[in-house]
Backbone and ligand atoms as CSV (ligand in chain L), in Angstrom:
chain,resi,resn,atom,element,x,y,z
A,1,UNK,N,N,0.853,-1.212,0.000
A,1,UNK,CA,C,0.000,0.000,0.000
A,1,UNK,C,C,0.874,1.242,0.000
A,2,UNK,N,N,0.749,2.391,-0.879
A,2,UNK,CA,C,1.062,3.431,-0.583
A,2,UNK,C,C,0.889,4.114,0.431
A,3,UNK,N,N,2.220,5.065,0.517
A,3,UNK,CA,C,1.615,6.285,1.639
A,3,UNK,C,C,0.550,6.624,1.833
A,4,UNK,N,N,-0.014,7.710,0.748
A,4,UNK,CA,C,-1.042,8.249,0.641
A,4,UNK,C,C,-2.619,7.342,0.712
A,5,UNK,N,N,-2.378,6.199,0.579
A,5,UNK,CA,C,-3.365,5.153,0.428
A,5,UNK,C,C,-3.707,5.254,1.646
A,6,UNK,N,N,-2.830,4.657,2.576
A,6,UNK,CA,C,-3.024,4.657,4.404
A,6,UNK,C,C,-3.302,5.398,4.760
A,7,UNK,N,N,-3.059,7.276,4.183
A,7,UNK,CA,C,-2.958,7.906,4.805
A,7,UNK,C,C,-4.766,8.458,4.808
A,8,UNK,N,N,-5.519,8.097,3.528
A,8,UNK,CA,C,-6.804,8.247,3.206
A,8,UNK,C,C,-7.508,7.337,3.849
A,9,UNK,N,N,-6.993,5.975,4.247
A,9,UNK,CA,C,-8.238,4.928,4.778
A,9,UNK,C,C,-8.320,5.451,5.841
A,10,UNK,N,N,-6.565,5.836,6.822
A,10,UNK,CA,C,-6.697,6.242,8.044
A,10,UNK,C,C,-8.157,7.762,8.293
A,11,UNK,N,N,-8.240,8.235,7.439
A,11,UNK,CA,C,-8.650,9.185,7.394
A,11,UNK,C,C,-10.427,9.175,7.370
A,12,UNK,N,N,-10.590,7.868,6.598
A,12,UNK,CA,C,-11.846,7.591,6.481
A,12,UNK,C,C,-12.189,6.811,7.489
A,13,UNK,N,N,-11.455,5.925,8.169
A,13,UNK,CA,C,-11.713,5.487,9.421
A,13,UNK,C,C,-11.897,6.540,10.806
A,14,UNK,N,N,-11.327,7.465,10.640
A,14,UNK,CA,C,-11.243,8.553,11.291
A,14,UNK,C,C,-13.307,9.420,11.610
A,15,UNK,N,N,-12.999,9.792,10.175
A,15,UNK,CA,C,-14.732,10.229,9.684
A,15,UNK,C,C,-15.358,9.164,10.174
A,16,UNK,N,N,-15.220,8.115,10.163
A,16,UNK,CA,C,-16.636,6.571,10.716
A,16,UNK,C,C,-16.937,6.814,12.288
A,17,UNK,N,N,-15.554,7.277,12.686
A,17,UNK,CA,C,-15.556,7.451,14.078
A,17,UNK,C,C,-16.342,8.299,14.349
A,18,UNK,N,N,-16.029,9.663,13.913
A,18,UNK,CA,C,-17.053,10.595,14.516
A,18,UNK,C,C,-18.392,10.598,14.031
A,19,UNK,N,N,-18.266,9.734,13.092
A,19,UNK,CA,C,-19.759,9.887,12.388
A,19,UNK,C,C,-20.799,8.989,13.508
A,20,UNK,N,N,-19.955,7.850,13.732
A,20,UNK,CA,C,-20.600,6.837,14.288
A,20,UNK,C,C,-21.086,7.782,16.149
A,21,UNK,N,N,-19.836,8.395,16.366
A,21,UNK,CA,C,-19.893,8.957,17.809
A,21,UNK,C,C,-21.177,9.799,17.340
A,22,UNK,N,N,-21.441,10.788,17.042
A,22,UNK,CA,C,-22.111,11.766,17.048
A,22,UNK,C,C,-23.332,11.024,17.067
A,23,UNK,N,N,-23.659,10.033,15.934
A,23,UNK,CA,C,-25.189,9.481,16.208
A,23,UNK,C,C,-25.276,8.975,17.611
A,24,UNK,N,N,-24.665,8.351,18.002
A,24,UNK,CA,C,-24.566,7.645,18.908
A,24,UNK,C,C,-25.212,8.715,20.507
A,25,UNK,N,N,-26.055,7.897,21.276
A,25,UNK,CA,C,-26.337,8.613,22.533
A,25,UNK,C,C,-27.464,9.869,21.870
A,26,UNK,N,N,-27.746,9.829,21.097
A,26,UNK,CA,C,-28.690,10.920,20.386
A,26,UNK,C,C,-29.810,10.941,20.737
A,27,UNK,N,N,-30.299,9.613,20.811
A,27,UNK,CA,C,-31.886,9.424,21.157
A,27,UNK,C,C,-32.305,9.498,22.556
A,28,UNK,N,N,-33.494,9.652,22.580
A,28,UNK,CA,C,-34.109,10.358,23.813
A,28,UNK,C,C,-34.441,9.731,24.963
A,29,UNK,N,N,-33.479,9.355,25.780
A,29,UNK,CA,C,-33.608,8.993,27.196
A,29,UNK,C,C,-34.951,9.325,27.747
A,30,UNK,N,N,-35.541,8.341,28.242
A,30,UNK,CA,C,-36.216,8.859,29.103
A,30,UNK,C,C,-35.829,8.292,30.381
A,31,UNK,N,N,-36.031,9.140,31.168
A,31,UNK,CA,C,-35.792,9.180,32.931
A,31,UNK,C,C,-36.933,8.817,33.420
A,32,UNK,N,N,-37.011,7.948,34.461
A,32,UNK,CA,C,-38.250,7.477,35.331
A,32,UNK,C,C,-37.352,7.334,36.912
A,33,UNK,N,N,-37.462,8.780,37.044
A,33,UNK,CA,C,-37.492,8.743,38.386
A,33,UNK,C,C,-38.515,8.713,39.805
A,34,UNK,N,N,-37.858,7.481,40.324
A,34,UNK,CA,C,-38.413,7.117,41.471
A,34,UNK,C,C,-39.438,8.059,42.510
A,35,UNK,N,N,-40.691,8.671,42.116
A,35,UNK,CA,C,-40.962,9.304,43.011
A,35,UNK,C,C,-41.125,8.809,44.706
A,36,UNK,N,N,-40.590,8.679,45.764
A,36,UNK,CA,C,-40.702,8.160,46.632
A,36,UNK,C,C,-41.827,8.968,47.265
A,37,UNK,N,N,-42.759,7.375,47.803
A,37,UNK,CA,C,-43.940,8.734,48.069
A,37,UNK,C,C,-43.604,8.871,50.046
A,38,UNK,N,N,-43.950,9.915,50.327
A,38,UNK,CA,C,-43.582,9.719,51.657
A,38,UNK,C,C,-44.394,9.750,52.794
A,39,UNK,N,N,-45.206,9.038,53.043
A,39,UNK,CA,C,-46.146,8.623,54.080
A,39,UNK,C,C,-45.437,7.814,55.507
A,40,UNK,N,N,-45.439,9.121,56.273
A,40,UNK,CA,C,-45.003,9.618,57.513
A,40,UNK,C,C,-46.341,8.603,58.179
A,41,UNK,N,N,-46.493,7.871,59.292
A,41,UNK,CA,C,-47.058,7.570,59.562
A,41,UNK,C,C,-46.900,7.686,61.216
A,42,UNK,N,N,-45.282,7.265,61.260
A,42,UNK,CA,C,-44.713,6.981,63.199
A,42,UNK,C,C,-44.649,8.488,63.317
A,43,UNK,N,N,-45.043,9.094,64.156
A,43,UNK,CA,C,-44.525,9.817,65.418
A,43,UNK,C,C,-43.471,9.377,65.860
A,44,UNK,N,N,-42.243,9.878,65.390
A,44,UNK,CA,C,-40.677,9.673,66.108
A,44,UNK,C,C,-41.076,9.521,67.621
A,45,UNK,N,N,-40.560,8.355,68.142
A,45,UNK,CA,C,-40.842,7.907,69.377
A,45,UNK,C,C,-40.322,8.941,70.132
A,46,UNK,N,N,-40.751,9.302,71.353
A,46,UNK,CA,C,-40.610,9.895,72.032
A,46,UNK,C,C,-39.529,9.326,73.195
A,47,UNK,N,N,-38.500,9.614,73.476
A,47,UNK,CA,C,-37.618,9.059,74.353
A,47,UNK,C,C,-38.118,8.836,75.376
A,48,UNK,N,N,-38.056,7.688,76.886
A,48,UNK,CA,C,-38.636,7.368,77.541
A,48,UNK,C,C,-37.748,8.343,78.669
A,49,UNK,N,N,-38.638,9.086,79.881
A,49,UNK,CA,C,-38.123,10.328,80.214
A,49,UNK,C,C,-37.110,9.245,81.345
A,50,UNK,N,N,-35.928,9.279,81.667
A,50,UNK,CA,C,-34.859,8.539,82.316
A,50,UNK,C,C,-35.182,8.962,83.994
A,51,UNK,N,N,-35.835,8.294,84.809
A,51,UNK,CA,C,-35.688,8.657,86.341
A,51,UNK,C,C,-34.628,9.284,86.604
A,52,UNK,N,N,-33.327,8.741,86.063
A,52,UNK,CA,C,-31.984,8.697,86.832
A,52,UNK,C,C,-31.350,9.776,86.039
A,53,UNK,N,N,-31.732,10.823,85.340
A,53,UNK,CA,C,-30.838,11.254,84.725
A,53,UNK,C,C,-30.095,12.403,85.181
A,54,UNK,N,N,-30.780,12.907,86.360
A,54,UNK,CA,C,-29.920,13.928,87.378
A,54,UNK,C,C,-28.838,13.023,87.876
A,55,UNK,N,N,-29.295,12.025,88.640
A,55,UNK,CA,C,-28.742,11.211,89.679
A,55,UNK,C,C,-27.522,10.647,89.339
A,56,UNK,N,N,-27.474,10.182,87.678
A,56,UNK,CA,C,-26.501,9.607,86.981
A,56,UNK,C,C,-26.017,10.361,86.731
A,57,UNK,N,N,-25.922,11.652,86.419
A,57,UNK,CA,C,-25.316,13.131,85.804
A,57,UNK,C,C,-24.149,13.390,87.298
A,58,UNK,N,N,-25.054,13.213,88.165
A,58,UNK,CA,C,-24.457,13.669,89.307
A,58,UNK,C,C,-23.030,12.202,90.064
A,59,UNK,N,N,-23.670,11.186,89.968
A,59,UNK,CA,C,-22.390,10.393,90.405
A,59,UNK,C,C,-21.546,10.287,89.239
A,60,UNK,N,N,-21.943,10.223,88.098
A,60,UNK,CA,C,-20.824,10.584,87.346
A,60,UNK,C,C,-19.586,11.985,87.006
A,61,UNK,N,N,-20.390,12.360,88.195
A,61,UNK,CA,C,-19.390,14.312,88.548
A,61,UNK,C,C,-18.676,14.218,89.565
A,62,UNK,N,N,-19.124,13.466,90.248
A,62,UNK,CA,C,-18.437,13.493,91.870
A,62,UNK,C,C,-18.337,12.326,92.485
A,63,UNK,N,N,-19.228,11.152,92.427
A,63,UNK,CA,C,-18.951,10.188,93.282
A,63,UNK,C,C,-17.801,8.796,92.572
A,64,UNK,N,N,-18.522,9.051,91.078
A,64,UNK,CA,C,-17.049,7.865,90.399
A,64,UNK,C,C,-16.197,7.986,91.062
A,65,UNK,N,N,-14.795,9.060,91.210
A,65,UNK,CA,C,-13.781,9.372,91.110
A,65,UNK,C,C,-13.022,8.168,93.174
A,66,UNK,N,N,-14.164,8.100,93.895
A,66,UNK,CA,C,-14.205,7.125,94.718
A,66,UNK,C,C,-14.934,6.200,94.983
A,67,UNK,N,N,-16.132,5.883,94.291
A,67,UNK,CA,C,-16.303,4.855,94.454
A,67,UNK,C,C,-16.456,3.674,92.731
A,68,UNK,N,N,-15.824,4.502,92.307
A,68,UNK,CA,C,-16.111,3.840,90.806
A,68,UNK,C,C,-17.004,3.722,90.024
A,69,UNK,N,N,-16.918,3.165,88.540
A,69,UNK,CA,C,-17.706,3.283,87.580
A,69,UNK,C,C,-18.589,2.339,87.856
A,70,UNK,N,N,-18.195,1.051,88.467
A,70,UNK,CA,C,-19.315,0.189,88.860
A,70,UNK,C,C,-19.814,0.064,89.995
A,71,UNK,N,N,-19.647,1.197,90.946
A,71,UNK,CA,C,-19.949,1.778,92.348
A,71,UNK,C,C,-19.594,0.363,93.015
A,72,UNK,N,N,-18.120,0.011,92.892
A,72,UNK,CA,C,-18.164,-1.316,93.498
A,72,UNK,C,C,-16.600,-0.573,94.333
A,73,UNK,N,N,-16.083,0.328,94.487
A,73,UNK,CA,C,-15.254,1.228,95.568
A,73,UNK,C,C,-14.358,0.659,95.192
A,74,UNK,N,N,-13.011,0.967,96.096
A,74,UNK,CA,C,-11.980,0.474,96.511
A,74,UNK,C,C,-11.604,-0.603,97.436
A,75,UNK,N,N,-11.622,-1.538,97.839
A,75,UNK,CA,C,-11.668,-2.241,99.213
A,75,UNK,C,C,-10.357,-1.919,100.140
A,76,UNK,N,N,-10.960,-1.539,101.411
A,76,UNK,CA,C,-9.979,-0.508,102.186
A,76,UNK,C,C,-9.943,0.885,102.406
A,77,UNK,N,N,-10.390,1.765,101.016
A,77,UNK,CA,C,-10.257,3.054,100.619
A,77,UNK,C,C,-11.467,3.595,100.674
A,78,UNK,N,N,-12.553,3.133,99.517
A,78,UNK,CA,C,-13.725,3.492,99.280
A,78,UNK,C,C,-14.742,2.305,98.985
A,79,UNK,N,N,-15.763,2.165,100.220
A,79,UNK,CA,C,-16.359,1.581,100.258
A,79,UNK,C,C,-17.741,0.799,98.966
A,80,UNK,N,N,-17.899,0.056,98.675
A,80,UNK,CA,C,-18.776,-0.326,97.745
A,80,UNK,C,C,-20.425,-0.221,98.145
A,81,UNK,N,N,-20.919,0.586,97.183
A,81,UNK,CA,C,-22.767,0.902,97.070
A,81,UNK,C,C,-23.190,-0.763,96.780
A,82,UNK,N,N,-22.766,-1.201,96.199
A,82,UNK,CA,C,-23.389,-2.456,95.412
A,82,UNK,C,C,-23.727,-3.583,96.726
A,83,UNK,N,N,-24.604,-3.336,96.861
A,83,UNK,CA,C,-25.442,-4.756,98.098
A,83,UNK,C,C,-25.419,-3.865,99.675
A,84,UNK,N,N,-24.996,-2.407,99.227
A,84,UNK,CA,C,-24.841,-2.041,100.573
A,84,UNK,C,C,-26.296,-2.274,101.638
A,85,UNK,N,N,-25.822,-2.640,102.766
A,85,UNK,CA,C,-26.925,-2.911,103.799
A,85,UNK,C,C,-27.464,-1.372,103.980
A,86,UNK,N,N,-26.339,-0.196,104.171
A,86,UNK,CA,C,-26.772,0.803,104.844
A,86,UNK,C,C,-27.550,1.162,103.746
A,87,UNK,N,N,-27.204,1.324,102.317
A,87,UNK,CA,C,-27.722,2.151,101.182
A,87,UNK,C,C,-29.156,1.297,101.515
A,88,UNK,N,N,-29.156,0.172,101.600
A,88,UNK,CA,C,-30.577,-0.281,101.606
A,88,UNK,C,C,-31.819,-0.345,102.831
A,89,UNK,N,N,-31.069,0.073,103.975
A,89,UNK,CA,C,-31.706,0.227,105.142
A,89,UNK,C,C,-32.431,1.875,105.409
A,90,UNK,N,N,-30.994,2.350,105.448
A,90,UNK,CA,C,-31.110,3.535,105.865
A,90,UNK,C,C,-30.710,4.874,104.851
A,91,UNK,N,N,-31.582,4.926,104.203
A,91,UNK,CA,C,-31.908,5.735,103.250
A,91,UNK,C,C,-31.604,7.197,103.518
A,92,UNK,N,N,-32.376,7.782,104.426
A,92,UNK,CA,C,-32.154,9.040,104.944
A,92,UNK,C,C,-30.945,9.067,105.509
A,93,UNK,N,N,-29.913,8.090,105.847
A,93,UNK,CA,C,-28.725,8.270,106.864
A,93,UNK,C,C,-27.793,8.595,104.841
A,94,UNK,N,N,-27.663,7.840,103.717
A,94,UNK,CA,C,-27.979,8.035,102.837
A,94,UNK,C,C,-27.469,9.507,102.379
A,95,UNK,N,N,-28.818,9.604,102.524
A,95,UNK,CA,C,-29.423,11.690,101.874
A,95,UNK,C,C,-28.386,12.195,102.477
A,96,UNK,N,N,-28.256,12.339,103.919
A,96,UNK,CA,C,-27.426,12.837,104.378
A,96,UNK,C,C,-26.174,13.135,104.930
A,97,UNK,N,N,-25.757,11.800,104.209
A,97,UNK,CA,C,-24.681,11.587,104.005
A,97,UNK,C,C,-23.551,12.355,102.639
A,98,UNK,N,N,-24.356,11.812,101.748
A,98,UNK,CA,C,-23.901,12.520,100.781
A,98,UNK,C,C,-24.315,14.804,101.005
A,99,UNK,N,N,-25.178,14.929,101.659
A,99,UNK,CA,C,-25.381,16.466,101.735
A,99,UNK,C,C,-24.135,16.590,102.770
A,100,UNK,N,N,-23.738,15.932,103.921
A,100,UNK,CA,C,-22.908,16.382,104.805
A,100,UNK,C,C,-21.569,15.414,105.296
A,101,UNK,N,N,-21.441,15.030,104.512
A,101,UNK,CA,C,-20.370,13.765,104.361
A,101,UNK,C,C,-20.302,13.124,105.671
A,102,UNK,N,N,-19.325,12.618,106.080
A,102,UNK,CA,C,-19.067,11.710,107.092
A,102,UNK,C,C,-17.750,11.444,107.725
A,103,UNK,N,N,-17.270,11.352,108.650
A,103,UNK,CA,C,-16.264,11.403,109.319
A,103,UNK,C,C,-15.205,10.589,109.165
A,104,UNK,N,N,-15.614,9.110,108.799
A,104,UNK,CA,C,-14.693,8.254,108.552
A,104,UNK,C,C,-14.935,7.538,109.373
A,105,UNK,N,N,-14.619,5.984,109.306
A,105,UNK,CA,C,-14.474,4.862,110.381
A,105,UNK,C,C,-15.266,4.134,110.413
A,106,UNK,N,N,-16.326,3.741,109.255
A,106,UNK,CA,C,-17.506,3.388,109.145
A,106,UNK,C,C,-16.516,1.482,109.093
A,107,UNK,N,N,-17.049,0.202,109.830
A,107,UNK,CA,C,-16.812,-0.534,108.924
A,107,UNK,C,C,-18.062,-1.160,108.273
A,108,UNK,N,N,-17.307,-1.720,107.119
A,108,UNK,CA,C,-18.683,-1.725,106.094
A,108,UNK,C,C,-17.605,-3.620,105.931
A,109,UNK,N,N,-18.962,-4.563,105.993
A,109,UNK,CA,C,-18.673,-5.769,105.463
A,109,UNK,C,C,-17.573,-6.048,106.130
A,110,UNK,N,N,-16.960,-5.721,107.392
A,110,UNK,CA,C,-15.893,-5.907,108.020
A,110,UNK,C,C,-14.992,-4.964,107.998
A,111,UNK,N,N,-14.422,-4.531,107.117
A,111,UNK,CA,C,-13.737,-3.632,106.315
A,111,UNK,C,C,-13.240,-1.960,106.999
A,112,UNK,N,N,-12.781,-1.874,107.555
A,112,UNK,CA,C,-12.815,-0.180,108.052
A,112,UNK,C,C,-12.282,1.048,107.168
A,113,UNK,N,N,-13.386,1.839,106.816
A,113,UNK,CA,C,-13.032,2.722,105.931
A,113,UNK,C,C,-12.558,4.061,106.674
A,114,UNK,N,N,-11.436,4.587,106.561
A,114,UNK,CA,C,-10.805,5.717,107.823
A,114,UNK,C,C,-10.858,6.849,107.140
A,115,UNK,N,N,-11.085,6.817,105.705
A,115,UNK,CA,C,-11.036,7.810,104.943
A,115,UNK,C,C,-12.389,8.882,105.137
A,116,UNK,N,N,-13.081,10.224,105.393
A,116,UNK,CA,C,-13.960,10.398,106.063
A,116,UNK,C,C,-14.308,10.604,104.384
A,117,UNK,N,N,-15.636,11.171,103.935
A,117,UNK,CA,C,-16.363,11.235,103.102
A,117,UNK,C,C,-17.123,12.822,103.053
A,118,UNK,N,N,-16.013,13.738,102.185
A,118,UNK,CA,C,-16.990,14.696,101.972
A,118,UNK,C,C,-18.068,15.403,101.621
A,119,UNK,N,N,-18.639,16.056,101.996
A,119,UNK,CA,C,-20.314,16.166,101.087
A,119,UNK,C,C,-19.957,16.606,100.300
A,120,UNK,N,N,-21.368,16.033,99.442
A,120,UNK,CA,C,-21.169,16.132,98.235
A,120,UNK,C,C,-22.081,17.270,97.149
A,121,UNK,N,N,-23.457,17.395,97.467
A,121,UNK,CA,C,-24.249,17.934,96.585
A,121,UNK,C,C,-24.468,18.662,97.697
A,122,UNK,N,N,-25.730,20.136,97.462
A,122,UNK,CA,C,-26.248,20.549,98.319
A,122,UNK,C,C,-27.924,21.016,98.622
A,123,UNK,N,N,-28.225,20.322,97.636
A,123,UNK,CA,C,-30.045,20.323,98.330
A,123,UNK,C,C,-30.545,19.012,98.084
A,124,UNK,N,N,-31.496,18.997,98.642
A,124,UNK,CA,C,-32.428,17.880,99.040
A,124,UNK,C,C,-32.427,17.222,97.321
A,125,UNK,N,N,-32.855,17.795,96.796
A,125,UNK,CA,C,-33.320,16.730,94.915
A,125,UNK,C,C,-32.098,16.333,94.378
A,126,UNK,N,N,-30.982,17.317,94.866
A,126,UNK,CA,C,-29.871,16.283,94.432
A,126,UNK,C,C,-29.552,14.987,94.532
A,127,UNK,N,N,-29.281,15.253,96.382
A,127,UNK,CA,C,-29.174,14.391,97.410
A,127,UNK,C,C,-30.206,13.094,96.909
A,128,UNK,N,N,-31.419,13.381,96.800
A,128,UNK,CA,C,-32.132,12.367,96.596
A,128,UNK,C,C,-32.129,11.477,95.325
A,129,UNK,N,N,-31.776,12.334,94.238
A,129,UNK,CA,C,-31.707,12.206,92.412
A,129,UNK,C,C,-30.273,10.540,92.827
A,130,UNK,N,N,-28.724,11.242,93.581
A,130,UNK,CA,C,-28.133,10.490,93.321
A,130,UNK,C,C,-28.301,9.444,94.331
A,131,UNK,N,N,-29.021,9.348,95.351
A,131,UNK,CA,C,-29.260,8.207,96.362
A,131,UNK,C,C,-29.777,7.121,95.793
A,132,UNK,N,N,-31.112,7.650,94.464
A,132,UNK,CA,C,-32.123,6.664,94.355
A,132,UNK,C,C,-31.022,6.280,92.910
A,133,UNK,N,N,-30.511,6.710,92.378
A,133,UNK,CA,C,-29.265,6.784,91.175
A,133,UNK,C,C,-28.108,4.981,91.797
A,134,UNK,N,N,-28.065,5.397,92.771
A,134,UNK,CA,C,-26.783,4.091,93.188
A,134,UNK,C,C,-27.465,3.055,94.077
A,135,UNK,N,N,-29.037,3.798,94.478
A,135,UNK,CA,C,-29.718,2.428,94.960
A,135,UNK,C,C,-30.279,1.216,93.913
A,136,UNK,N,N,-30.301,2.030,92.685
A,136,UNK,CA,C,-30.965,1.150,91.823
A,136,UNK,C,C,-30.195,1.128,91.049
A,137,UNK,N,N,-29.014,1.274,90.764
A,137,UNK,CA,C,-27.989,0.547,89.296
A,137,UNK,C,C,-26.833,-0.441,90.290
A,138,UNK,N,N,-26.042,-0.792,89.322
A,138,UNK,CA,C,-24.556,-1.558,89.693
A,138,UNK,C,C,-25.434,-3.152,90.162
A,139,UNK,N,N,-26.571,-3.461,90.295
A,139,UNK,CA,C,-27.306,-4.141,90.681
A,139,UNK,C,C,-28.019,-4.546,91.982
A,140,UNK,N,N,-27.806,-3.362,92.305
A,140,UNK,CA,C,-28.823,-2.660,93.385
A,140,UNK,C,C,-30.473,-2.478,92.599
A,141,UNK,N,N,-31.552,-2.594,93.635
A,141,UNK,CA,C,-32.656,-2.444,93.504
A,141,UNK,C,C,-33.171,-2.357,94.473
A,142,UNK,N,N,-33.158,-0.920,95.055
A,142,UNK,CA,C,-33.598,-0.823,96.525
A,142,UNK,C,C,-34.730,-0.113,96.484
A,143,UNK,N,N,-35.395,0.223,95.378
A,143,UNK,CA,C,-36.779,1.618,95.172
A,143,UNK,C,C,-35.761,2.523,95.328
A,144,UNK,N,N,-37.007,3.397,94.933
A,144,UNK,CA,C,-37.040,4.479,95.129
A,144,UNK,C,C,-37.310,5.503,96.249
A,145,UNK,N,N,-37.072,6.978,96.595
A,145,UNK,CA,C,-37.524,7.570,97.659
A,145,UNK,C,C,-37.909,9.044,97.016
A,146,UNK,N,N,-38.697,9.786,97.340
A,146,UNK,CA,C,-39.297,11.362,97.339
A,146,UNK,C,C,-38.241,12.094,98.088
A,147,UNK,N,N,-38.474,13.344,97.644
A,147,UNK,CA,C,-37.646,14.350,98.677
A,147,UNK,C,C,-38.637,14.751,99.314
A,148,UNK,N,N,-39.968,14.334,99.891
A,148,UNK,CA,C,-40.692,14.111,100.757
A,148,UNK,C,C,-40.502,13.580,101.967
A,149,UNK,N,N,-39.860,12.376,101.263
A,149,UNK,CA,C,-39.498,11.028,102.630
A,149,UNK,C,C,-38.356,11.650,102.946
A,150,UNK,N,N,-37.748,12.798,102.941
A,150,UNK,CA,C,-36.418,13.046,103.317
A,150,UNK,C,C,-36.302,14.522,104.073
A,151,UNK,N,N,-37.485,14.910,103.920
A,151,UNK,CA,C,-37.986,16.465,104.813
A,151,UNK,C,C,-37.266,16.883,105.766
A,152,UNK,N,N,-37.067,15.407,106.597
A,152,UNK,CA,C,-36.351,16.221,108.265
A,152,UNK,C,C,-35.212,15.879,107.946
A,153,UNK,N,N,-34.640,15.467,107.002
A,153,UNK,CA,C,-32.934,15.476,107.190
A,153,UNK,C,C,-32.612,17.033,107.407
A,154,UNK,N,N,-31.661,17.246,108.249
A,154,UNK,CA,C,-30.965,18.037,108.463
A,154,UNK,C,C,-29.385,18.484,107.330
A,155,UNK,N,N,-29.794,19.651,106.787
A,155,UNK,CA,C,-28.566,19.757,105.898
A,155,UNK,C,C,-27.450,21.022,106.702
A,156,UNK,N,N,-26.154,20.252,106.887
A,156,UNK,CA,C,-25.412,20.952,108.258
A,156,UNK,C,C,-25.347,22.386,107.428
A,157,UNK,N,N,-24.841,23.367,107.964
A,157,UNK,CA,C,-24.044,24.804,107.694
A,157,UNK,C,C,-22.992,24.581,107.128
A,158,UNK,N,N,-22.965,25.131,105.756
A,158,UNK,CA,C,-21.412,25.189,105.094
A,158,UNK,C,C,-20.353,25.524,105.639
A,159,UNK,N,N,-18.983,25.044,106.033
A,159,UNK,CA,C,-18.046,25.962,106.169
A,159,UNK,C,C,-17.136,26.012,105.086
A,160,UNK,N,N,-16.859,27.172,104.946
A,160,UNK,CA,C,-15.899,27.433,103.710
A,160,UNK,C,C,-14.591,27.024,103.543
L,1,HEC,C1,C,-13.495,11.512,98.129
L,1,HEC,C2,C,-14.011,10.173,97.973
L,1,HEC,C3,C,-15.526,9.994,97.969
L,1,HEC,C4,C,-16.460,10.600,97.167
L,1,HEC,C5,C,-16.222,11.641,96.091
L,1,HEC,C6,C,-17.736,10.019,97.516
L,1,HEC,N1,N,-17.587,9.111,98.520
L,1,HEC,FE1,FE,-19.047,8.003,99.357
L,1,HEC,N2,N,-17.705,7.240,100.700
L,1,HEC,C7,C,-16.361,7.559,100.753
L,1,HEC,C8,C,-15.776,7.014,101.968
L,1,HEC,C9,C,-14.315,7.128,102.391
L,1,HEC,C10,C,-16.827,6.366,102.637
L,1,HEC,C11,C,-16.741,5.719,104.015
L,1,HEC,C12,C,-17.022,6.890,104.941
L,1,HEC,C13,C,-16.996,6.615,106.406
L,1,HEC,O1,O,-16.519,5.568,106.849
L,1,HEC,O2,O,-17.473,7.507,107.148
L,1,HEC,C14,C,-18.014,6.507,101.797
L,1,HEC,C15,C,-19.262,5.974,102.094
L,1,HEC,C16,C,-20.401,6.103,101.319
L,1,HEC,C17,C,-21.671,5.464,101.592
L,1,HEC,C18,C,-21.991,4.575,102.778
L,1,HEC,C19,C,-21.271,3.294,102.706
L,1,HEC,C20,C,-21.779,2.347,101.653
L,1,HEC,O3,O,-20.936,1.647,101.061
L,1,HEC,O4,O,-22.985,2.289,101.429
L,1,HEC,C21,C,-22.531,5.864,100.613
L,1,HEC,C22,C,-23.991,5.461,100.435
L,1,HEC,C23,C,-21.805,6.742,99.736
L,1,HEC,N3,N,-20.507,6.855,100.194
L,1,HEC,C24,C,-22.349,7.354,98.628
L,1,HEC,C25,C,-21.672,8.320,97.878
L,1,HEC,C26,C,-22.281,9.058,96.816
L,1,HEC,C27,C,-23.710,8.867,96.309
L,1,HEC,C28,C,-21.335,9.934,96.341
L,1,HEC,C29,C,-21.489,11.004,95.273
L,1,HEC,C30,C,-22.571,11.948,95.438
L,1,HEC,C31,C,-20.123,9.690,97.104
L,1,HEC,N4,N,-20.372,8.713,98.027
L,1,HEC,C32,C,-18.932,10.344,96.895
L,1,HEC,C33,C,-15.668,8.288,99.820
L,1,HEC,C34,C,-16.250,9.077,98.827
């Protein structure tokens, strides 16, 4: 084949190309888009309002840091909530414990804790939010109490 021979087929192969491209994709798409129809029916559930959510707000501010994440303490140091007799007896000793801490020397389960226990919150719904908070988790289930049932606790005088 000649130069010029190749150089014309190339050329006409060239033209097929675009000839062929240009028809090509020409015709008329049609689109069928999905109308999604949207029939809302649920009422986004409403979150279930949490008893504990002061109470948990609150030992997770101040009381973790001694008695732990699984309110199961230190043994020796910081005593454990979990099966406590007192948490489950004496409720109001409790309230007011955490409003006015405690001196130290308690033994608990044998155990003597020397470390005294400073207060912690300072009104009654606190006091009560995190009492009923560590009576009923870690696997405690002691009820609940009102800051009703807790009226005559005595909350001591701050000293600074
Ligand atoms: C600085 C460490 C510390 C912090 C913070 C602390 N405690 Fe205590 N807690 C102690 C110590 C020490 C004792 C033992 C006190 C005693 O012998 O008088 C104790 C005892 C207790 C008891 C009685 C004993 C038992 O095991 O049932 C309860 C209930 C209690 N704490 C609840 C709380 C709650 C609720 C908070 C947070 C609001 C809290 N504590 C924060 C150190 C702490």
């Amino acid at each position: 084949m000649k130069k010029s021979n190749i150089l014309f087929s190339s050329m006409i192969a060239m033209a097929l190309t675009i000839g062929f491209s240009s028809c090509g994709g020409g015709g008329t798409e049609t689109k069928t888009e999905a109308v999604a129809e949207q029939t809302v029916i649920e009422e986004p559930a409403k979150p279930a309002e949490n008893p504990h959510a002061l109470g948990e707000k609150i030992f997770n501010e101040k009381c973790i840091v001694c008695h732990q994440a699984n309110g199961q303490g230190i043994p020796g140091a910081f005593p454990s909530l979990l099966g406590s007799d007192f948490l489950k007896n004496n409720r109001l000793g409790a309230v007011s414990q955490v409003l006015n801490g405690t001196p130290g020397g308690s033994v608990i389960n044998g155990v003597k804790y020397s470390a005294p226990m400073p207060p912690q919150v300072d009104t009654k719904e606190e006091a009560v939010a995190v009492i009923n908070y560590v009576a009923n988790h870690f696997g405690n289930d002691f009820g609940m109490i009102t800051v009703e049932d807790v009226k005559d606790v005595v909350i001591n005088p701050r000293t600074p």
